[in-house]
Every structure is written in structure tokens, then in C-alpha cells.
PASEMAR-91890 format. One line per field, with one value per residue: residue number from 0; residue in three letters; x, y, z of N, C-alpha, C, CB in turn. Coordinates in Angstrom, 1 decimal. Last residue first. Glycine has a CB too. Example, Ala and Ser with C-alpha at 12.3 -4.5 7.8 and 13.67 -1.06 7.14 Angstrom:
residues 2
nr: c(1,0)
rest: c(SER,ALA)
n.east: c(12.8,13.2)
n.north: c(-2.2,-5.7)
n.up: c(7.1,7.8)
ca.east: c(13.7,12.3)
ca.north: c(-1.1,-4.5)
ca.up: c(7.1,7.8)
c.east: c(12.9,13.2)
c.north: c(0.0,-3.3)
c.up: c(7.9,7.8)
cb.east: c(14.1,11.3)
cb.north: c(-0.6,-4.5)
cb.up: c(5.7,9.0)
//
This chain:
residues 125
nr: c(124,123,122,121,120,119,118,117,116,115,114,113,112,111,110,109,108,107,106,105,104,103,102,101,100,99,98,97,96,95,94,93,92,91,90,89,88,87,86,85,84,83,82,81,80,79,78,77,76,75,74,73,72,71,70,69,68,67,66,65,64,63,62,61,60,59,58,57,56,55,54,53,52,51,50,49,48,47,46,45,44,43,42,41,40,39,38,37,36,35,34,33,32,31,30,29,28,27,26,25,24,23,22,21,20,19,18,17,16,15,14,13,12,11,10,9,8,7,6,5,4,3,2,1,0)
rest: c(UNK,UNK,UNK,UNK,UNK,UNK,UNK,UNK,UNK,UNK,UNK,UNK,UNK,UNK,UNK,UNK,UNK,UNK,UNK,UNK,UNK,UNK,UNK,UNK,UNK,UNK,UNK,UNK,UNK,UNK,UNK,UNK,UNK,UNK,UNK,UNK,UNK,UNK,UNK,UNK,UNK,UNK,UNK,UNK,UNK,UNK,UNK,UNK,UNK,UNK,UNK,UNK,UNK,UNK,UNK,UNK,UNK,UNK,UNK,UNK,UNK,UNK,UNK,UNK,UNK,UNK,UNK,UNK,UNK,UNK,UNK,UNK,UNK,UNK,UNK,UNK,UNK,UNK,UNK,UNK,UNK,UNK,UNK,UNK,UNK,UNK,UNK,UNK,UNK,UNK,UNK,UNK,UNK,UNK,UNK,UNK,UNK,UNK,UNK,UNK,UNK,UNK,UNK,UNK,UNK,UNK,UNK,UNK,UNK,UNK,UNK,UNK,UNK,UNK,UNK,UNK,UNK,UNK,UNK,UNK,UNK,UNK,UNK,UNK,UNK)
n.east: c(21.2,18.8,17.5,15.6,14.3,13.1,12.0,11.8,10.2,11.0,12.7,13.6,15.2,17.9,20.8,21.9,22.3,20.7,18.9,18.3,19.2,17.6,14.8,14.5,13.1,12.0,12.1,12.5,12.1,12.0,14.1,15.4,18.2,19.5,20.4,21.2,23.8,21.8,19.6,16.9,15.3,13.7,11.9,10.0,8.6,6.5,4.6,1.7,-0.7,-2.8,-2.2,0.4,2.1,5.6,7.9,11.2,12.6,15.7,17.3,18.6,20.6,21.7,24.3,24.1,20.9,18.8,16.0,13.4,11.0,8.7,7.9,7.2,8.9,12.1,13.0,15.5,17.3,19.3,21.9,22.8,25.1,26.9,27.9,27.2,24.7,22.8,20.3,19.1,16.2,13.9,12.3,11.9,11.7,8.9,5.4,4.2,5.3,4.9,3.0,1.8,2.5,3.0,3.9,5.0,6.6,8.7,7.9,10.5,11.9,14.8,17.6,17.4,14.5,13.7,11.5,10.4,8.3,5.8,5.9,6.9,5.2,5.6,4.2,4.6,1.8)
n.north: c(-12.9,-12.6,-11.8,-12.0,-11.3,-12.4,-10.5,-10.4,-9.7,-6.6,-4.7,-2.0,-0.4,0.6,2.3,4.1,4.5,5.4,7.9,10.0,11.7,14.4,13.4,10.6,7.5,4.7,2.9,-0.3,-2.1,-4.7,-6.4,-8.9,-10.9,-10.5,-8.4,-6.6,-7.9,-8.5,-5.4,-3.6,-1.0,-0.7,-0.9,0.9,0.3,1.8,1.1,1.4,2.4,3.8,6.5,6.5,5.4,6.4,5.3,5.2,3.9,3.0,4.9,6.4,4.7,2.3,3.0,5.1,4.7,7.6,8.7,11.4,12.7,12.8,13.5,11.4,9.7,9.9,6.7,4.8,2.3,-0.1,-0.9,-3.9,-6.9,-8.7,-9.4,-12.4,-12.9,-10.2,-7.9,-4.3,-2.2,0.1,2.1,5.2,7.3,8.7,7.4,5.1,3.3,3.6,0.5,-1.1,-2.1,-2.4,-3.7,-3.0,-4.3,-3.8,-4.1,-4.9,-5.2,-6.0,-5.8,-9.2,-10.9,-12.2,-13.5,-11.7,-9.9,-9.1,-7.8,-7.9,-7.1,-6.3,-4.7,-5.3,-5.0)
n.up: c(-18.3,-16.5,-13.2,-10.3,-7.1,-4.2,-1.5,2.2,4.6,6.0,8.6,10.9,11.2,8.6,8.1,5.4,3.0,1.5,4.0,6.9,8.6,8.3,8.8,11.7,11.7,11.7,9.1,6.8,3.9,1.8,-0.4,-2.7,-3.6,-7.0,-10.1,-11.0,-12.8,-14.9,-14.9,-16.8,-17.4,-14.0,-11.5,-8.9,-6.1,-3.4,-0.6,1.2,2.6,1.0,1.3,0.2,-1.8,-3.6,-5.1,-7.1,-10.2,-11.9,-13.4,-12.3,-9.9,-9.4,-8.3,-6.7,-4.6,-4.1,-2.7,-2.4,-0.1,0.7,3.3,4.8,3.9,1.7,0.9,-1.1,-2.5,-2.0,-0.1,0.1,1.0,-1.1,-3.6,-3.5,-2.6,-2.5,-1.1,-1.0,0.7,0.0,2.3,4.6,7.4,8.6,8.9,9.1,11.0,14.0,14.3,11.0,7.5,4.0,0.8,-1.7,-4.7,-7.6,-11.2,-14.0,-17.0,-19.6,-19.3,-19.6,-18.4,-15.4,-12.2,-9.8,-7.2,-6.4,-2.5,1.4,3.8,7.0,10.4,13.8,15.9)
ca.east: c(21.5,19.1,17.8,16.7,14.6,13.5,11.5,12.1,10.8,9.9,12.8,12.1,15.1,16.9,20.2,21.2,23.6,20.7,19.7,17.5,19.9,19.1,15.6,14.7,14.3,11.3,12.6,11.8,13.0,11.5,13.6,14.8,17.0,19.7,20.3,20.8,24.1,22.4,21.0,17.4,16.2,13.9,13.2,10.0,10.1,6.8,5.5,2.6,0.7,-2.5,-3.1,0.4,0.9,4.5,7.1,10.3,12.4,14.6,17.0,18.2,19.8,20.6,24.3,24.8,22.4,19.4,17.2,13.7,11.8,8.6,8.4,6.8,7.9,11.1,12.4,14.4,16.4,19.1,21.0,23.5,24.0,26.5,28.0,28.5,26.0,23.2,21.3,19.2,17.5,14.4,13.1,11.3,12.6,10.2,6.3,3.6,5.8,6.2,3.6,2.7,1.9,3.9,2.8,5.6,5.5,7.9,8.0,9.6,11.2,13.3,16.7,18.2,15.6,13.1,12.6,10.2,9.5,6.6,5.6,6.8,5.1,5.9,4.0,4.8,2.9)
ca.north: c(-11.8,-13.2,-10.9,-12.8,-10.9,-12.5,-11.0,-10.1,-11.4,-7.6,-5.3,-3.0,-1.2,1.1,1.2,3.8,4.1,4.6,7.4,8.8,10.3,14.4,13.7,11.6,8.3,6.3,3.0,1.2,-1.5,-3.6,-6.3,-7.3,-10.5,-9.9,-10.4,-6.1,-7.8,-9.3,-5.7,-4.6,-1.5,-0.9,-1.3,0.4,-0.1,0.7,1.3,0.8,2.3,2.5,6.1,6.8,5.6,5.7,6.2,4.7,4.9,3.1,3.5,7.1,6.4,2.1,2.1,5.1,4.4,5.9,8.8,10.2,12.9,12.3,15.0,12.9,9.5,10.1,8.2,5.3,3.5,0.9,-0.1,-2.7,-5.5,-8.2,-8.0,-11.6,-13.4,-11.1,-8.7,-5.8,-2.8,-1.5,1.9,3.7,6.9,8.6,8.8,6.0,2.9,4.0,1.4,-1.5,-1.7,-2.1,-3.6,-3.4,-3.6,-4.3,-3.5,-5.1,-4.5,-5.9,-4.7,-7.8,-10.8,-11.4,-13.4,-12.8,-10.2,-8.2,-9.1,-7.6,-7.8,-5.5,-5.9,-4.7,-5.8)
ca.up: c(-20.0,-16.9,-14.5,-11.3,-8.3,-5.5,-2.8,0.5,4.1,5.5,7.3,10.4,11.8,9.4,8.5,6.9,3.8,1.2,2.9,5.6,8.8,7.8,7.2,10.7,11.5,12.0,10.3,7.2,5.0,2.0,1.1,-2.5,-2.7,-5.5,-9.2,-10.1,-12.0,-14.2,-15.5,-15.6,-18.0,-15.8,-11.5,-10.9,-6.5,-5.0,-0.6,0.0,3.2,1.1,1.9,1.9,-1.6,-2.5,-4.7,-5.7,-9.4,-10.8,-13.9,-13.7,-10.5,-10.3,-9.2,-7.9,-4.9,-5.0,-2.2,-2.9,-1.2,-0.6,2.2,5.0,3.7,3.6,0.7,0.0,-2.8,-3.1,-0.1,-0.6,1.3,0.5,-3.3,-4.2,-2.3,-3.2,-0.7,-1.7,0.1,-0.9,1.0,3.9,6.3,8.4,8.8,8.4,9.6,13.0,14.8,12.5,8.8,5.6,2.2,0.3,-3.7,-6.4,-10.1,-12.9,-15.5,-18.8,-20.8,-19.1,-19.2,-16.5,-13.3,-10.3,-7.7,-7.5,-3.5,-0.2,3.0,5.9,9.3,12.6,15.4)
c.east: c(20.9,19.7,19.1,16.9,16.2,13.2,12.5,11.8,11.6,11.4,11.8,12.8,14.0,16.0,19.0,21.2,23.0,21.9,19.8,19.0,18.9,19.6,16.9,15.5,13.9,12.0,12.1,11.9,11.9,12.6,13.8,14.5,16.1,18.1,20.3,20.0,22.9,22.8,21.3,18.8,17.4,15.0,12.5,11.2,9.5,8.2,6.0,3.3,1.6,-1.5,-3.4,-1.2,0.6,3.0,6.2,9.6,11.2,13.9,15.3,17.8,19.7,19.8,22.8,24.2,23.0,20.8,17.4,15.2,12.6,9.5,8.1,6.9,7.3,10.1,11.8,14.0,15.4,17.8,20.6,22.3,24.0,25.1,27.7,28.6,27.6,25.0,21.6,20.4,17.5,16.8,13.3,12.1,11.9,10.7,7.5,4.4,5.1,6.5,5.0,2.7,2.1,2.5,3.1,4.2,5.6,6.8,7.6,9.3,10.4,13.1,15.1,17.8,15.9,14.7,12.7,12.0,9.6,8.2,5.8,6.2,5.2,6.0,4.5,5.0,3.2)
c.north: c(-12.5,-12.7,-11.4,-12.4,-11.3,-12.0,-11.4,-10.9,-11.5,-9.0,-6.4,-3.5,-2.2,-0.4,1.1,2.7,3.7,3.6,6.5,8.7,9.6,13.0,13.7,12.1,9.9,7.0,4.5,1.7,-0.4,-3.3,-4.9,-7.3,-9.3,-10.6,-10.4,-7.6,-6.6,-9.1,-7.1,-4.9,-2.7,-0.4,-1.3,0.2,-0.3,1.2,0.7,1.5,1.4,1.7,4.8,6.6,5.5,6.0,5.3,5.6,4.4,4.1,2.4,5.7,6.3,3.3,1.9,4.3,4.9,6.1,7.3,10.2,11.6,12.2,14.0,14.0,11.2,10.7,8.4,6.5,3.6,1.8,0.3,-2.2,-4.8,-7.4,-7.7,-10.3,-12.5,-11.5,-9.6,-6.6,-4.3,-1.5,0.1,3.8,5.3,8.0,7.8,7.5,4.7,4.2,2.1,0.1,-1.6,-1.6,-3.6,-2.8,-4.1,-3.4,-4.1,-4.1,-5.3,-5.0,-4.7,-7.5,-9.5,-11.2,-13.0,-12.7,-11.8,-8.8,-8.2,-8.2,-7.1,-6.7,-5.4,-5.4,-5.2)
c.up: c(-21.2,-18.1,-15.1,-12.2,-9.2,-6.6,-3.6,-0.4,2.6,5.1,7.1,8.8,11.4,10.0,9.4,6.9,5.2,1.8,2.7,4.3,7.8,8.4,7.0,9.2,11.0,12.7,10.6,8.6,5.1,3.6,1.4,-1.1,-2.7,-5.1,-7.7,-9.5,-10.6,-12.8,-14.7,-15.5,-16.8,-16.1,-13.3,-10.9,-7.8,-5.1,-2.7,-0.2,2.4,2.1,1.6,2.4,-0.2,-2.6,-4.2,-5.9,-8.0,-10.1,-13.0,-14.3,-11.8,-10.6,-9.8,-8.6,-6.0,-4.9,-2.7,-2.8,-1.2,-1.1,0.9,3.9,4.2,3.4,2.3,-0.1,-1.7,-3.5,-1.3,-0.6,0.8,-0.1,-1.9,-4.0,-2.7,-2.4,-1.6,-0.9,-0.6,-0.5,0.9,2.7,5.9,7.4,8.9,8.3,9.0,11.8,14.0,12.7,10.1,6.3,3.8,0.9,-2.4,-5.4,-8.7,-11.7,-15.0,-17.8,-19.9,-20.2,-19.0,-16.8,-14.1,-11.4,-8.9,-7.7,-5.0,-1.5,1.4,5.1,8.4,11.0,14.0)
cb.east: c(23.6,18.3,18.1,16.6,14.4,13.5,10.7,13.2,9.3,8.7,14.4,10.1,15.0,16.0,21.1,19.9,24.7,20.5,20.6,15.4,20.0,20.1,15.4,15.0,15.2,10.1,14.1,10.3,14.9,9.8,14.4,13.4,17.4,19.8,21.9,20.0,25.5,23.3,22.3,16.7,16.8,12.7,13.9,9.5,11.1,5.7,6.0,2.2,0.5,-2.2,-4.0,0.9,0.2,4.8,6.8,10.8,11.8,15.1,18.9,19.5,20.9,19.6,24.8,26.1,22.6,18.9,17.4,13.0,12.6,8.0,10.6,7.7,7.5,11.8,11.1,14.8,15.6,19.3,21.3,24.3,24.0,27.7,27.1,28.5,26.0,23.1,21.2,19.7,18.4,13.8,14.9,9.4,14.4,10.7,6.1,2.3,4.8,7.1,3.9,4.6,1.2,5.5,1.9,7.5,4.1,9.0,7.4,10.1,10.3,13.0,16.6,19.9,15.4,11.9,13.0,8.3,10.3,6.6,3.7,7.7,4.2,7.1,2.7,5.8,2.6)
cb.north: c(-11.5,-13.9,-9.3,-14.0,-9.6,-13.4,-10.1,-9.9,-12.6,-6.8,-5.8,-1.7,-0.7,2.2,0.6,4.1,5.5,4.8,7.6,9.7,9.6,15.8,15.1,12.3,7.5,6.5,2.7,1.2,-1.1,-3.7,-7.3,-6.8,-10.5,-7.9,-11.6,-4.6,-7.4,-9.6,-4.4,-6.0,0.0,-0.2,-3.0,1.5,-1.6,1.2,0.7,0.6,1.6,2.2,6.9,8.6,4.9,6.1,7.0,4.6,6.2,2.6,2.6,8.0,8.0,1.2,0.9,4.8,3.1,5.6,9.2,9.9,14.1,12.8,16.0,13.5,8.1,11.2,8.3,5.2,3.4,0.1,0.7,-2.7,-4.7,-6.9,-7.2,-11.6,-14.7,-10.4,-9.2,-5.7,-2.9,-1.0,2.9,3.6,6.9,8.1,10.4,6.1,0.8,3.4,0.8,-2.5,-2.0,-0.4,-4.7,-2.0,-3.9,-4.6,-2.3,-6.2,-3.3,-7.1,-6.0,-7.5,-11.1,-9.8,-14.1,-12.8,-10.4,-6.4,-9.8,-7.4,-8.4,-4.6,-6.4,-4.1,-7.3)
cb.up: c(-20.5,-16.7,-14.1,-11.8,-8.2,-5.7,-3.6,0.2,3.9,3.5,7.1,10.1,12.8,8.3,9.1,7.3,3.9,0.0,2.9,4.5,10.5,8.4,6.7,11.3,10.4,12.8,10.3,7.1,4.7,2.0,2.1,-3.5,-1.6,-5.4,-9.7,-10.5,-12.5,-14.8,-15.2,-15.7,-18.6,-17.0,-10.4,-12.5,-5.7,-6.9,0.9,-1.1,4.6,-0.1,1.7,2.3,-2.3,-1.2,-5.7,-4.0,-10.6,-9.8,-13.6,-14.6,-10.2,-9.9,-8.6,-8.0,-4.9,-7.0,-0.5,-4.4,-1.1,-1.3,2.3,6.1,4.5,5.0,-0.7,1.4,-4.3,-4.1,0.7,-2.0,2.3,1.4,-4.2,-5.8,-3.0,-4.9,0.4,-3.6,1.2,-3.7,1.2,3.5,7.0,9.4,10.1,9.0,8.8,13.2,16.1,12.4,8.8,5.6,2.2,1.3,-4.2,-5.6,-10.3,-12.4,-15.6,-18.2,-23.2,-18.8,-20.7,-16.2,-13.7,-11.1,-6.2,-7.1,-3.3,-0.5,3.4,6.0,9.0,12.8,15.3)
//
């Protein structure tokens, strides 16, 4: 069964951080495409950072490059999200994602088939 539990979410003033964490297991999870989307009423869905687990390589939306960064631990099957310098507007659900896709379909535009229970995150000006 496939398991993905996130945790690392909470509330914090703009200018703050936080980082999340995904505990993923199940069939599929150990190669292909993994990441954090978000969901907030006001913006929808919005993909913001994955990587393909095989190479490492990393893949952000506009809106939070040079502000977040992912990386992993493959012999934990964790999955991190450093979110700093925070902004109001990154106020959202978090929720891990992951899918066993190849390199040229990973991005922060996919849609990938496995999603955990997400986390709250609140960033207060």
C-alpha cells in the first residue's frame, strides 16, 4: 500500500522558515518524479518543487526559485521542502506528490498519481 506522510507544517511570520518532510513508501515511490504541491482557496493548485529521484535533479515554480529548496534522502525514503524567507502569499496546504514517471514528463506542471494528507502552512505579515 502506498504510504506518504507529511509533517513540518505550522505557522510563522513573513521573513520566517520552515521545513517539510514526506515519508513515502509503497510500490514506485523509490525512482521517478517526487515533489510538494500546494493548494489555497485563492490560487488553486500550484505545483511547487520536485525532483527526479534517480538523478536529483530539482524542478521550482517561479514563484518560490531562489527561496526553496528540495532534497532528499533515499535511504530514508524522505522526501524535504526548506521553505525561507516566507511570504503570506505562500499560505497554502502542502502535499507531498509522487509518481513513476519519467525525466522528460517531471515538472512542476505534472500531475502525478500518489498524493499524502498535507500539511498546513500559515505565514502571517
Amino acid at each position: 500500500q502506498v504510504k506518504m506522510v507529511e509533517s513540518g507544517g505550522g505557522s510563522v511570520q513573513a521573513g520566517g522558515s520552515l521545513r517539510l518532510s514526506c515519508l513515502a513508501s509503497g510500490y514506485g515511490l523509490s525512482s521517478g518524479c517526487m515533489g510538494w504541491f500546494r493548494q489555497s482557496p485563492g490560487k488553486g493548485r500550484e505545483g511547487v518543487a520536485v525532483v527526479y529521484r534517480d538523478n536529483g535533479t530539482p524542478y521550482f515554480s517561479d514563484s518560490v526559485k531562489g527561496r526553496f529548496t528540495i532534497s532528499q534522502d533515499k535511504s530514508k525514503n524522505t522526501l524535504y521542502l526548506k521553505m525561507n524567507s516566507l511570504k503570506p502569499e505562500d499560505t497554502a496546504i502542502y502535499y507531498c506528490t509522487a509518481g513513476r514517471i519519467g525525466l522528460e514528463s517531471c515538472g512542476v506542471r505534472t500531475d502525478l498519481a500518489f498524493w499524502g494528507q498535507g500539511t498546513q502552512v500559515t505565514v502571517s505579515s
